[in-house]
N, C-alpha and C positions, 0 to 999 in steps of 0.2 A: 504493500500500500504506500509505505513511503519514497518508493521508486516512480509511484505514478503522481504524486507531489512532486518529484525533485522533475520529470522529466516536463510536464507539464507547463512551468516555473520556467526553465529552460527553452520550450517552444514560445511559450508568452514572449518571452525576453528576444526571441531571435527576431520571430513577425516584427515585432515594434522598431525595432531597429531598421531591418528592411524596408518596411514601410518610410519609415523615415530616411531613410536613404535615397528611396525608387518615387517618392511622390506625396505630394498633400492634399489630395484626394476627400474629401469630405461624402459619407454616403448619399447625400439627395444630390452630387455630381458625380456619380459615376457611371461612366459608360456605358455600353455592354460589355465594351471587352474588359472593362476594370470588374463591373460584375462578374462574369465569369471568372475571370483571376482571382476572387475572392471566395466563390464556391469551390475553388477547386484545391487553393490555397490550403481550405478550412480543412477539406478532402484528405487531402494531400498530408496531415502533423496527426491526424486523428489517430493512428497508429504508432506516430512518436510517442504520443503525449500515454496510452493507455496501454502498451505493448498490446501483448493476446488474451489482457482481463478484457472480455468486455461485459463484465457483467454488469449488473444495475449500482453497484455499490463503484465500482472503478469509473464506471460514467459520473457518477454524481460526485465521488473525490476529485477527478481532473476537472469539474466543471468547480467546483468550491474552491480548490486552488488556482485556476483562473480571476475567477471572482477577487477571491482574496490579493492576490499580486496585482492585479487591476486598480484597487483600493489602496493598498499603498501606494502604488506608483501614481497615483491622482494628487495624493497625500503628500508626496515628495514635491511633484511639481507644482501644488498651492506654495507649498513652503519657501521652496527654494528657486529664487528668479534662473540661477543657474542652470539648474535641472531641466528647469522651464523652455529655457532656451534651446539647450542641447537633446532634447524630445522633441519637441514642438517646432524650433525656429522660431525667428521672428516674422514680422511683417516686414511685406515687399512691395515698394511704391508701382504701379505701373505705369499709371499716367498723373505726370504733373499739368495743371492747367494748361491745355487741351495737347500736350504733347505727350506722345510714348516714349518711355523710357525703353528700349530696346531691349540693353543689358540685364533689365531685367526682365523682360518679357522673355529672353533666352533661358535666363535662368531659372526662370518658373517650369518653362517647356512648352508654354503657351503658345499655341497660331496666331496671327493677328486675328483670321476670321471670328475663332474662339472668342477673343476678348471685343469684338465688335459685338457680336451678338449680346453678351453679358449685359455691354451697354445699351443696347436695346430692350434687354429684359427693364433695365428700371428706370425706363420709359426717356433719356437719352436719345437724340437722333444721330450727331456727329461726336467723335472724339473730340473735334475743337473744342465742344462745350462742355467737356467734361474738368472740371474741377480739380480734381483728385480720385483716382481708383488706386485701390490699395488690395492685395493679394493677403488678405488674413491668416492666423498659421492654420485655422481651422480648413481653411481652402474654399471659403466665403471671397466674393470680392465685392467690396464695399466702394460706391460710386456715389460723390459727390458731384453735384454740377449744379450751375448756375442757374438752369432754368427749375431746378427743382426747389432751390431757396426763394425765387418769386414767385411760385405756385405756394410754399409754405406759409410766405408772407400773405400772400393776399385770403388764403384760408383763413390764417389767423385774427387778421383784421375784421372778416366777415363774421368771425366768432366770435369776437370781443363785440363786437356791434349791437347781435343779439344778445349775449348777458347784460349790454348794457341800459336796452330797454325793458329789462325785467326787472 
């Protein structure tokens, strides 16, 4: 039993690494083929992690120790910016007011197509008018732009209007 703790422990530790090596990937942007690589990934350690137990009690130990190193390693990276860092990364500029940063749009691994689209997802026409986009470590990409602070503005004025005749 404590072989399938230790190995378990072990596979956690590798994936996270790897992943953090090969990509910052967030689940609601993955591909198909990043799906796939993750089902098969998963497929693929099941046999590391539980050798030839597969009984119901070696399932549920590899899944507790999972769990468990999950929870600390959460625990580490609250604590420690450090740690934080070196799991996660930081954040990566993409576009400074209305210009791409290439170098990092390379470094992300990012298409240009890719990140035009994104800006079109929150409602963005051109990069010109994009403010700032930032590549989050979560593998969010957070888009400011100008025309979305004048839409904010004039919502808000419309809102304060109406509280203010109540």
């Amino acid at each position: 039993m404590l072989e399938i703790v230790f190995r378990s422990i072990v596979v956690y530790i590798f994936i996270v690494i790897a992943l953090r090596l090969f990509g910052k990937k967030e689940l609601s942007q993955l591909s198909v083929i990043d799906l796939v690589f993750v089902l098969l990934l998963s497929n693929s350690v099941q046999n590391a992690m539980v050798g030839s137990n597969t009984s119901l009690i070696g399932g549920l130990l590899a899944a507790t120790s999972l769990f468990t190193v999950n929870w600390v390693l959460k625990n580490l990276i609250f604590k420690s910016n450090k740690i934080n860092q070196l799991l996660q990364g930081t954040a990566l500029m993409l576009i400074y007011h209305g210009k791409v940063i290439q170098k990092h749009l390379n470094e992300a691994q990012m298409p240009h197509d890719e990140l035009e689209a994104t800006i079109r997802e929150h409602g963005v026409d051109k990069i010109q008018d994009v403010d700032l986009a930032v590549l989050e470590v979560d593998g969010n990409i957070s888009i400011i732009s100008h025309n979305f602070k004048q839409k904010t503005i004039k919502r808000r004025r419309a809102h304060k209007s109406l509280t203010d005749s109540y």
